[in-house]
N, C-alpha and C positions, 0 to 999 in steps of 0.2 A: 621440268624445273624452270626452263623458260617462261614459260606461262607465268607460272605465280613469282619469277623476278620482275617482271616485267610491270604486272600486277602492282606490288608493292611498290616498286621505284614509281609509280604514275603518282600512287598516294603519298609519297615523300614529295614527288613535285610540285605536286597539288598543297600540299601544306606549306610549300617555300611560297607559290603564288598567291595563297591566301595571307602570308606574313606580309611578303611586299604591298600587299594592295591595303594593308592597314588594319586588317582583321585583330581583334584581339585572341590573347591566348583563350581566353573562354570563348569566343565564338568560333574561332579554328577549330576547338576539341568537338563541340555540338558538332559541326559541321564533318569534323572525317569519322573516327570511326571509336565512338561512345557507345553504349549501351547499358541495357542489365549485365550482370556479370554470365547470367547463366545463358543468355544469347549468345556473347564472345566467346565462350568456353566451348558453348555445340558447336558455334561455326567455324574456328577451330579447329575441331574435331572432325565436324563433315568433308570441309574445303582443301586440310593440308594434314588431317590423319594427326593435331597436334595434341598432345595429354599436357598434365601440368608439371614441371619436370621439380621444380623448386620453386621458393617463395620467402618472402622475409618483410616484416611488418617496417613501416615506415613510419619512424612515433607512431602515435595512437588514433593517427586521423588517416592512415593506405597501408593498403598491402600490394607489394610490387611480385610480381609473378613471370616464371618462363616457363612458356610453355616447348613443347619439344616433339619434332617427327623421330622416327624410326632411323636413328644410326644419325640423329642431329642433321637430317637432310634441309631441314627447314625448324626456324623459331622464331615464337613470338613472345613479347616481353608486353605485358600488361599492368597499367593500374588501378588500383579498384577505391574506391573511398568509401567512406563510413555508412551513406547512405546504399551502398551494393551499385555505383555506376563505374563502369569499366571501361578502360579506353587504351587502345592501343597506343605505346609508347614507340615500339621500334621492332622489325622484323628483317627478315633476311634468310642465309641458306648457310649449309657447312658450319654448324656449332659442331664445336671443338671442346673438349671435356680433357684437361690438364691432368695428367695420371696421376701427380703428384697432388694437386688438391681431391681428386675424387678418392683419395685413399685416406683421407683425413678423418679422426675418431671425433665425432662430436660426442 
């Protein structure tokens, strides 16, 4: 678990040192961790064992996604836009599943 904290907090860092240095928000996202969707999703999958846990469209122009390890050891929250390019939003360890909301009827 170390490893991939370690891991992501580099790329949180790295994205505060590209704010300070002037970067914009479209060149920061090019620059950390964009892709096709279905790159992000294997690597995911390969790297931290993540599947897609939930999802919910963002008006009609993204669909925001978490993904999710085995017993929420590790997750990642992704966004995808219209044209299918995906970019990690925020990741981390220990998701927590509210027994009260995951028991809810939709």
């Amino acid at each position: 678990m170390k490893r991939i904290y370690t891991h992501r907090m580099m790329m949180f860092v790295f994205a505060m040192a590209l704010e300070a240095a002037g970067f914009t928000a479209a060149a920061r996202a090019e620059i950390l961790a964009c892709a096709k969707h279905a790159e992000i999703a294997e690597y995911l999958k390969s790297e931290f064992q993540e599947l897609q846990g939930a999802y919910g469209l963002v008006g009609d122009k993204a669909i925001l996604e978490l993904y999710l390890s085995a017993k929420g050891a590790t997750w990642t929250i992704i966004v995808t836009d219209v044209s299918g390019k995906s970019c990690i939003l925020a990741a981390g360890e220990s998701w927590e599943q509210r027994p009260d909301v995951a028991m809810l009827k939709m």
